[in-house]
Backbone as a ProteinNet text record, in pm:
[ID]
protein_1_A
[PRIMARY]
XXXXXXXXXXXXXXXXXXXXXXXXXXXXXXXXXXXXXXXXXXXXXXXXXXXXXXXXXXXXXXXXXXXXXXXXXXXXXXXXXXXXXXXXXXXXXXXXXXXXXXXXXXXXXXXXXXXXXXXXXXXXXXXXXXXXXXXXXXXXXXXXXXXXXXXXXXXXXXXXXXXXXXXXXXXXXXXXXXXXXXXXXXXXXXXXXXXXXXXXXXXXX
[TERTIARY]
9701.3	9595.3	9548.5	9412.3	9369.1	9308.1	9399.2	9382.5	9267.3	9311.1	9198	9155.5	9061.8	8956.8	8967.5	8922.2	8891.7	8821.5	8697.1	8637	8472.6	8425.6	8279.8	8185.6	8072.4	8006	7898.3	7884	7771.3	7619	7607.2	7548.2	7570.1	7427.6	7392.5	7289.9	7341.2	7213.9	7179.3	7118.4	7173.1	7346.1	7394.9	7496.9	7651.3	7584.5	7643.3	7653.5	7788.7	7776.8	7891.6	7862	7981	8053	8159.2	8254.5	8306.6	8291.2	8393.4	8528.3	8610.1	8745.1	8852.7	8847.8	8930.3	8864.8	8717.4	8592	8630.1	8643.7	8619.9	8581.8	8450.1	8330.3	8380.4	8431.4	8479.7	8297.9	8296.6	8183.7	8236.7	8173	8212.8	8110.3	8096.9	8085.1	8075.9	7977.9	8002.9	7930.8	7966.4	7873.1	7791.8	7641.4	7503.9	7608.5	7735.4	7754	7838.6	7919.5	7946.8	7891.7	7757.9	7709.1	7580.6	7572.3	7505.7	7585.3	7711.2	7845.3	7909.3	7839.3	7922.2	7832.2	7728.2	7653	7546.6	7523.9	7388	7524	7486.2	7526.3	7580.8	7680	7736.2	7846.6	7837.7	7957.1	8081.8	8192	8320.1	8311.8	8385.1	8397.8	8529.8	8558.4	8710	8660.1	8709	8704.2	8825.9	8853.5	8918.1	8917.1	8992.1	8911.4	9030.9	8936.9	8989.3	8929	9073.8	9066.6	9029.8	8968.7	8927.1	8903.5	9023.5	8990.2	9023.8	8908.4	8883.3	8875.8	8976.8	8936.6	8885.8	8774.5	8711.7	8645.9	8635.2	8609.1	8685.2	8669.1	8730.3	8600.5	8646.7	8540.5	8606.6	8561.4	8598	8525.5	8565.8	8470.5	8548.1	8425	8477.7	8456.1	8530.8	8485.6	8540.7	8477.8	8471.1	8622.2	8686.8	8773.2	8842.6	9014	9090.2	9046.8	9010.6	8979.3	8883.6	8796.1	8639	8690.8	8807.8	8861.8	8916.6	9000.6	9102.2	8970.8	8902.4	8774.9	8746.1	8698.2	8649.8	8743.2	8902.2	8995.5	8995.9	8971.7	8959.9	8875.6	8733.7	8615.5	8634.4	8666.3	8669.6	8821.4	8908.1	9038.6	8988.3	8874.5	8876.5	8766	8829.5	8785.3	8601.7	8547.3	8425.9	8365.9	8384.2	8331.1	8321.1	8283.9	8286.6	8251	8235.1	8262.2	8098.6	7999.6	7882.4	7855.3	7913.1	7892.2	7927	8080.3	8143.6	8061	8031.3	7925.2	7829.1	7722.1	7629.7	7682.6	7810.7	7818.1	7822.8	7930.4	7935	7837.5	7750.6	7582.1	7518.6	7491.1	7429.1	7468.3	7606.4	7658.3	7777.5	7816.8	7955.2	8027	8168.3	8275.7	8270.8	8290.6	8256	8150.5	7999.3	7923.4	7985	8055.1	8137.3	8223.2	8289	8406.7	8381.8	8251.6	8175.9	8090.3	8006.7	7992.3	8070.1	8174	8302.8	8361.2	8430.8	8430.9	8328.1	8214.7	8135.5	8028.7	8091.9	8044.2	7882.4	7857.4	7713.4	7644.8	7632.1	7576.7	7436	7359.9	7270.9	7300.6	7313.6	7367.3	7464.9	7506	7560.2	7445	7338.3	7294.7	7168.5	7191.2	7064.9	7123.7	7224	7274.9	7227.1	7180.6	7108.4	7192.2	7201	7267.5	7338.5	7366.5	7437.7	7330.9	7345.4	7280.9	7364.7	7320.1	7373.9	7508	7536.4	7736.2	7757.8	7737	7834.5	7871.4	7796.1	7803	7861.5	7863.2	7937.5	8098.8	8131.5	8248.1	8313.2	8245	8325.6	8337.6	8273.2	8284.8	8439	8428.8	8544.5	8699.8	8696.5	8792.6	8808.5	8727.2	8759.3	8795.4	8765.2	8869.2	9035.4	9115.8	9226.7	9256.3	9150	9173.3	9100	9065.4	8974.3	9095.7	9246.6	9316.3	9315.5	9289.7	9326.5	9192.8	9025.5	8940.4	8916.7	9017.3	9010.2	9116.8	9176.1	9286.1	9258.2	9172.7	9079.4	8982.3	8944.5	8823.4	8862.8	8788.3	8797.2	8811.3	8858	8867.7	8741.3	8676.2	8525.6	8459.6	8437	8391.4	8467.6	8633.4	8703.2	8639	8648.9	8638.9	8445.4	8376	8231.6	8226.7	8312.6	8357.3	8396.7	8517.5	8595.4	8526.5	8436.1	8365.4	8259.5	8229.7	8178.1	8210	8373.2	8448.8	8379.6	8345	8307.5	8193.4	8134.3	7987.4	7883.7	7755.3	7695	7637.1	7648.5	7642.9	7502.4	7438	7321.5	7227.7	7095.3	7023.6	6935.7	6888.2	6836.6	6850.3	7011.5	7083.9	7074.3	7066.1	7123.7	6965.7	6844.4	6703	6713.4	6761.4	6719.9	6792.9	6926.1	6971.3	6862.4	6878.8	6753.9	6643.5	6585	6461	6493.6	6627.4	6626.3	6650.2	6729.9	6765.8	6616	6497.4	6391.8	6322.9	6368.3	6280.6	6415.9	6459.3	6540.1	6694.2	6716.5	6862.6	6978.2	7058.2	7179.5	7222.2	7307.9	7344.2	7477.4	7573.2	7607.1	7560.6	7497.3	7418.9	7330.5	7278.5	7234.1	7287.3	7425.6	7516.9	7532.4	7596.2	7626.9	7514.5	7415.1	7295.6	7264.9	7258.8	7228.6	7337.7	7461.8	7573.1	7580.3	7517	7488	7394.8	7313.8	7179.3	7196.8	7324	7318.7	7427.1	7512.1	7610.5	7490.5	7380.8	7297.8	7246	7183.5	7088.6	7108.7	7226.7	7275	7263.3	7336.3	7317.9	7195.4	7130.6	6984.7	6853.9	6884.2	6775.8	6675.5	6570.7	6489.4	6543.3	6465.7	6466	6400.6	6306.2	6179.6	6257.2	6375.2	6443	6489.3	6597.2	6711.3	6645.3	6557.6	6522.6	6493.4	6363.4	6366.9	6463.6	6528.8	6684.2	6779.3	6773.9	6847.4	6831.1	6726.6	6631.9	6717.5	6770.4	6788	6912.7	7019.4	7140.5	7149.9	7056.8	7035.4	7083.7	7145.3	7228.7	7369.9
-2295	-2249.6	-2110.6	-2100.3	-1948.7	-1904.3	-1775.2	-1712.1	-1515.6	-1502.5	-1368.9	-1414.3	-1338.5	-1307.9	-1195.1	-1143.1	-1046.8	-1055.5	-1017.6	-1003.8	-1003.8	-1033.2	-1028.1	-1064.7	-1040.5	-1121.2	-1196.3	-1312.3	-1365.5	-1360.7	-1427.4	-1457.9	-1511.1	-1446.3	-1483.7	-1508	-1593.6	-1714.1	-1736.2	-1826.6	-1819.7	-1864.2	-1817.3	-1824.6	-1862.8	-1820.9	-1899	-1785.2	-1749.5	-1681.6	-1716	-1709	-1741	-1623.2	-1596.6	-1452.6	-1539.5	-1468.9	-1466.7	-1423.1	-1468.5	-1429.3	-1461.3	-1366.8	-1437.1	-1525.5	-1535.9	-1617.6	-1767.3	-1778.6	-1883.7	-1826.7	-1910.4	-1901.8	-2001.6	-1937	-1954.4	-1976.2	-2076.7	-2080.6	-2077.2	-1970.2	-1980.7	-1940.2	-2026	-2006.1	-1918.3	-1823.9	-1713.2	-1655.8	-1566.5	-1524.5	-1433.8	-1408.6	-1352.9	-1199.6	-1144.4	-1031.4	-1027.8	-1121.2	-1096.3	-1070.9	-1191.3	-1171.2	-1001.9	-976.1	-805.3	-755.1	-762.8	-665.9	-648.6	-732.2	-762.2	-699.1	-606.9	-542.6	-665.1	-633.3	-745.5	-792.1	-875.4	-908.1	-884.7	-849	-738.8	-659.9	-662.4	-563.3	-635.7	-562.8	-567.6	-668.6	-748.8	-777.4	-858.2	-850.5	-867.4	-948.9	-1066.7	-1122	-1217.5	-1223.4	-1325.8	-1443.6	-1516.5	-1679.2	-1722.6	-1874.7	-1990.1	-2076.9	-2160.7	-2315.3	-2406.2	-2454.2	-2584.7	-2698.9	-2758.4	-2954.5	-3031.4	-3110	-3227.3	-3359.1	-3448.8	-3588.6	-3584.7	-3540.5	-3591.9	-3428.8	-3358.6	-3264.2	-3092.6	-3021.2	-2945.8	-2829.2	-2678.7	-2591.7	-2460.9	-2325.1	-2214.2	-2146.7	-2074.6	-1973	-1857.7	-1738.3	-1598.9	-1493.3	-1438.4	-1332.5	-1166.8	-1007.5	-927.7	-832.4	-894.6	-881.9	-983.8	-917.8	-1050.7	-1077.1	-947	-979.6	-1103.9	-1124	-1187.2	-1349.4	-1320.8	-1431.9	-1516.1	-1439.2	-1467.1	-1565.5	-1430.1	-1459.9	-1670	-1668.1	-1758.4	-1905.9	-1894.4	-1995.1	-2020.1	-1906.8	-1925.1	-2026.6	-1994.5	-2072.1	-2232.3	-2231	-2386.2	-2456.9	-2355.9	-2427.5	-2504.1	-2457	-2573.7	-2673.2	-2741.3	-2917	-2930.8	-2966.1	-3004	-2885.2	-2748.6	-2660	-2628	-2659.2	-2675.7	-2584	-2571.9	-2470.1	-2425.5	-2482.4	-2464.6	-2318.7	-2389.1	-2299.7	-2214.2	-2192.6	-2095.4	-1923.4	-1987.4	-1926.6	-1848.8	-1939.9	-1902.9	-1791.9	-1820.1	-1682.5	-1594.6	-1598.9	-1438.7	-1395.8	-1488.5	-1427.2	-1370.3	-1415.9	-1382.4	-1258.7	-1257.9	-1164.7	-1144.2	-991.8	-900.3	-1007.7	-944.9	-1041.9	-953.8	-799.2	-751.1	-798.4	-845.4	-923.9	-1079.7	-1120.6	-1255	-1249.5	-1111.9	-1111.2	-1083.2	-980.9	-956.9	-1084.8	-1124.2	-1273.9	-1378.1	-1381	-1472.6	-1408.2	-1247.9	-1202.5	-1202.6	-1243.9	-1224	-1395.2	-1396.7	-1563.2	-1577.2	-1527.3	-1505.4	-1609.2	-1730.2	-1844.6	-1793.3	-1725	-1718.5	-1660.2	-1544.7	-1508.3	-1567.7	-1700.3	-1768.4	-1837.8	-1901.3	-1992.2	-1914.2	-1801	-1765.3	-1767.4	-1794.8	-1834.9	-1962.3	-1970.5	-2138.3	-2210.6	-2340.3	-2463.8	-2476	-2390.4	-2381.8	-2406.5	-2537.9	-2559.8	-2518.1	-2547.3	-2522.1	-2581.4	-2690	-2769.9	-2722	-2649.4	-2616.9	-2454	-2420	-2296.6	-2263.2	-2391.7	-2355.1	-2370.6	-2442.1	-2519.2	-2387.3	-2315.7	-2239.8	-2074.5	-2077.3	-1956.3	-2015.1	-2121.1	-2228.8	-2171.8	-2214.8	-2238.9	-2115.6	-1981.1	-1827.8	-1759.8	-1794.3	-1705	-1696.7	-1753.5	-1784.2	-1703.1	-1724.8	-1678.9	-1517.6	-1426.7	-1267.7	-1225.3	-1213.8	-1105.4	-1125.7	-1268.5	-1266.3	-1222.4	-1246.2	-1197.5	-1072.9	-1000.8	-832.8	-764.7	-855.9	-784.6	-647.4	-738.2	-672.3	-528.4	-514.3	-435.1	-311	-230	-68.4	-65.7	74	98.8	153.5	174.3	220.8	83	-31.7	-188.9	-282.3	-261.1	-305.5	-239.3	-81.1	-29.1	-67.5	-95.8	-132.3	-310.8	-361	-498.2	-459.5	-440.2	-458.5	-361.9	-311.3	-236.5	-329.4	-489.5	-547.9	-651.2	-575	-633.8	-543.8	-405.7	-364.6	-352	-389.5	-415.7	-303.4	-303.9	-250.1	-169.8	-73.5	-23.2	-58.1	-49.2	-54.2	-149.9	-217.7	-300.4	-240.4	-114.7	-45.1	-67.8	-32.9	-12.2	-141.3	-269.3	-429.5	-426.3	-410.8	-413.9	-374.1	-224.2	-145.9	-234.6	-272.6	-335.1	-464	-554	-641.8	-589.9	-502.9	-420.4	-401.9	-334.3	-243.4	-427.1	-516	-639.7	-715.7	-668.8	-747.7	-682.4	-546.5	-431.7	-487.4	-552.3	-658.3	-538.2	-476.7	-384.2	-458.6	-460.7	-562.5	-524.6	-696.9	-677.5	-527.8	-538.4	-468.4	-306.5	-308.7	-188.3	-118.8	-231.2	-192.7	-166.5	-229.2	-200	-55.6	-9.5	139.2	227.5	176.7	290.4	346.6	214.7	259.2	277.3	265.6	354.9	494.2	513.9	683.2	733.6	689.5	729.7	741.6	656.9	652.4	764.8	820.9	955.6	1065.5	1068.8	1164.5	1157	1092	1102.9	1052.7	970.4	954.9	812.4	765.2	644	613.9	713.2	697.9	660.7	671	666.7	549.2	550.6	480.6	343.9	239.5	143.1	258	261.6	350.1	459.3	532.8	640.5	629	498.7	480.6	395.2	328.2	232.6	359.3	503.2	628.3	634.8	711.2	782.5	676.8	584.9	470	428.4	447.1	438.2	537.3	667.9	785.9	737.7	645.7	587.5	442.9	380.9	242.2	192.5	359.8	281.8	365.7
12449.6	12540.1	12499.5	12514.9	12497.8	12543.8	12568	12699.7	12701.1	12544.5	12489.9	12348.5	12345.7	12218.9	12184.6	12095.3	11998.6	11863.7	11845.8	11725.2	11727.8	11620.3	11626.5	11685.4	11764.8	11841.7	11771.1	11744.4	11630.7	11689.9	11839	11847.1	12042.9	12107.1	12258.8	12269.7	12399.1	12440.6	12592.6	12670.5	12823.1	12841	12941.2	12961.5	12834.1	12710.3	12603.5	12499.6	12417.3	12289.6	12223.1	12066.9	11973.2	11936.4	11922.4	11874.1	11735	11596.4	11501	11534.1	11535.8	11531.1	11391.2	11279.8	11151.7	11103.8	11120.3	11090.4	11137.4	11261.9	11287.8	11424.4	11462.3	11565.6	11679.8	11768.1	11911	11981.5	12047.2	12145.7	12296	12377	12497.6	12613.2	12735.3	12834.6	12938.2	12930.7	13019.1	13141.8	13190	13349	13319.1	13359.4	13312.3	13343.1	13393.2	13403.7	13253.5	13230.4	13083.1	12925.6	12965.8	12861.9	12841.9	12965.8	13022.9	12923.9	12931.9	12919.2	12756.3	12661.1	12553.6	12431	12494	12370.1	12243.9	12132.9	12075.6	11930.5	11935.3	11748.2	11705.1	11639.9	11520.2	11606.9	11718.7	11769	11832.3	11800.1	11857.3	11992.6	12009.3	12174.5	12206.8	12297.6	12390.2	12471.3	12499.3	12648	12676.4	12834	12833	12888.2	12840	12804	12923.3	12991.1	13113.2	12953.9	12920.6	12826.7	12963.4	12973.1	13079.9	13025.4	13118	13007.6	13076	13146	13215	13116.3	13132.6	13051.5	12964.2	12893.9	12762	12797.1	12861.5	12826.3	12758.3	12713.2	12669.6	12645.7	12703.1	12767	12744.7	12658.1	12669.2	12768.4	12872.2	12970.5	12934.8	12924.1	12876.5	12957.1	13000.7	13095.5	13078.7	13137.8	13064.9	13100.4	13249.9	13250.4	13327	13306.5	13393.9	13477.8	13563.3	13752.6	13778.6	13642.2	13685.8	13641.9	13544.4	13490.6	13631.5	13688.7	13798	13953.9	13939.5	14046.1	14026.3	13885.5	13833.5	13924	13828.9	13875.8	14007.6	14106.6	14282.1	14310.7	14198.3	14236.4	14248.9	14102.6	14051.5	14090.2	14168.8	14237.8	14372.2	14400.1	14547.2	14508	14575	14559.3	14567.8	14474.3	14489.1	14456.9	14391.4	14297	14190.9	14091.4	13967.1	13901.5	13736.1	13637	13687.2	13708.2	13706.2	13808.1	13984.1	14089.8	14047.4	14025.3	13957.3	13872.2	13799.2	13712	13790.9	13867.1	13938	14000.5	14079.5	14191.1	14114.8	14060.7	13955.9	13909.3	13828.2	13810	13898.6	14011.3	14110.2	14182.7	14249.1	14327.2	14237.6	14347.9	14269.9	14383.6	14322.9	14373.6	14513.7	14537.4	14679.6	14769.4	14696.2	14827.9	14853.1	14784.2	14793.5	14875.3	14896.6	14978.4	15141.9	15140	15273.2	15299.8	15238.3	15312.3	15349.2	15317.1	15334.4	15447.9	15520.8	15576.7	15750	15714.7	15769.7	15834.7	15778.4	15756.9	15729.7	15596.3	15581.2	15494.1	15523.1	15464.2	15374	15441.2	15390.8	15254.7	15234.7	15109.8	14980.5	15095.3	14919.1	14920.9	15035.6	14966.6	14866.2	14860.9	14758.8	14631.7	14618.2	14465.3	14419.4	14379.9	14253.9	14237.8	14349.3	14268.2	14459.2	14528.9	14666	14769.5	14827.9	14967.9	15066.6	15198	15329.7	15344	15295.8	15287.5	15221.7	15066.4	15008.4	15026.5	15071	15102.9	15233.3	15314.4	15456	15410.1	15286.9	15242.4	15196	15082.5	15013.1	15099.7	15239.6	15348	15411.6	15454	15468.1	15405.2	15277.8	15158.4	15117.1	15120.7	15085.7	15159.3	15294.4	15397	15392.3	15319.6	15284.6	15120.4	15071.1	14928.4	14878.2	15018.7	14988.1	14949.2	15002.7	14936.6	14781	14697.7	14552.1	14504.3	14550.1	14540.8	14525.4	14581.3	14631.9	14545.7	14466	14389.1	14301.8	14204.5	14118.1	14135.9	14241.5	14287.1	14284.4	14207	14237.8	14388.1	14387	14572.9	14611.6	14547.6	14611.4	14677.6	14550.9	14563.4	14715.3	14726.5	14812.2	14924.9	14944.7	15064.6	15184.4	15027.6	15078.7	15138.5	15035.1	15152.2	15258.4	15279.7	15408.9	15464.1	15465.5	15579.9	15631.4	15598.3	15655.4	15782.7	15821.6	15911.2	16015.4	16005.4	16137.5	16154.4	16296.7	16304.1	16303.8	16313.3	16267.3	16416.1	16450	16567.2	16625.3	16602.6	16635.8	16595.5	16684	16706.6	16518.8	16562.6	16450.3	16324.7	16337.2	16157.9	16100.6	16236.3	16161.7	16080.9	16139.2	16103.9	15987.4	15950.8	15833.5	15713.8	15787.2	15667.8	15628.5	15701.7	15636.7	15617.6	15628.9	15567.7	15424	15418.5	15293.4	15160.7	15256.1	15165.5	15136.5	15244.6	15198.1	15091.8	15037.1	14964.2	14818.2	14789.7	14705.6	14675.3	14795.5	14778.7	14784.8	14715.1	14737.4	14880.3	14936	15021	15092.6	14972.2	15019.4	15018	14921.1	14850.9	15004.8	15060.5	15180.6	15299.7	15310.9	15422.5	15446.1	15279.4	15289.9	15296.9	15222.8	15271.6	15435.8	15497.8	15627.2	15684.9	15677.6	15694.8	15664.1	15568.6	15561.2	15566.6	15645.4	15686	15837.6	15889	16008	16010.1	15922.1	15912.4	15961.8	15857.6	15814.5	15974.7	15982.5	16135.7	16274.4	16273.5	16415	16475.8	16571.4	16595.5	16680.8	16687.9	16774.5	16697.4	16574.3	16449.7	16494.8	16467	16469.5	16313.4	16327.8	16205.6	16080.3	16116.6	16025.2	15924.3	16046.7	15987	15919.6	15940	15873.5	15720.5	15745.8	15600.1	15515.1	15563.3	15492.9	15410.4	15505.7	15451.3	15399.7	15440.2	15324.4	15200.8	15215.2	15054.6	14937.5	15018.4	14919.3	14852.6	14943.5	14895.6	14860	14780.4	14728.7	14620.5	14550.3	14417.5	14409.8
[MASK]
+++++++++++++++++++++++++++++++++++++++++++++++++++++++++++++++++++++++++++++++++++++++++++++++++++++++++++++++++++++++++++++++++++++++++++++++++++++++++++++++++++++++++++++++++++++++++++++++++++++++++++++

């Protein structure tokens, strides 16, 4: 089984690139954050590899670290999620808005991942409430601490607005939690919507 890589990157594609390794061209499977992550052509790259082999199939997936590796196996361990969904989330969202919508029970936000309707997305809110502590292993403590701050609610009628304001102005979800969390530090729990989307704006990345 193989479990890391190391060596040349030949060649990327959608979700797809070959690494030389001792010249032989490994093809593997990867998440639009890995292949972001692995630089053009010609350069060095590390990843580590899920061997996946279903019946007649046989599948390298490469990812940029263990954590995303680990993330991955959670995905495709529950019943009726496959290498595909898998993929998608990680493309789509960080593993912290995965863990606050799961937390939170925020359907909507998986289903804006490509390929997830309303069942499967009620399934895997379902099936991850059991599995955030292995989700959360991985996470810087900055990333962890902006999840689990989606356990406590959002004080105000206001702040919930700004946040979907700031998510309709295309701010990540959680990206927007904390903004108007510190907009609501900065100006108070009396803030107007208006205020807080302002001054939220200043903390969007």
């Amino acid at each position: 089984m193989i479990e890391y890589l190391r060596g040349i990157l030949l060649e990327k594609g959608d979700n797809h690139l070959v690494l030389d390794v001792g010249g032989v061209g490994y093809g593997l499977t990867v998440p639009a954050t890995t292949l972001r992550g692995v630089g053009e052509p010609g350069a060095e790259t590390a990843l580590w590899v899920l061997t996946y082999v279903r019946e007649d199939v046989l599948r390298l997936f490469g990812f940029l670290t263990r954590h995303e590796r680990e993330v991955f196996e959670v995905f495709i361990g529950i019943s009726g999620v496959g290498p595909a969904i898998g993929l998608a989330l990680l493309s789509s969202l960080t593993v912290g808005e995965i863990i606050q919508a799961t937390m939170t029970g925020d359907v909507r936000h998986l289903k804006s991942v490509k390929g997830i309707g309303q069942k499967m997305a009620e399934k895997l809110l379902l099936e991850l409430k059991g599995r955030v502590t292995r989700l959360a292993e991985g996470l810087a403590p900055e990333e962890l601490q902006q999840a689990v701050a989606a356990e406590t609610p959002l004080p105000t009628e206001a702040a919930r607005d700004a946040v979907a304001a700031l998510e309709a102005l295309e701010v990540r979800p959680a990206q927007a939690r904390r903004a108007v969390g510190l907009a609501l530090d900065a100006l108070g729990v009396g803030a107007s919507v208006e205020a807080l989307v302002r001054e939220g704006l200043k903390y969007r990345r």
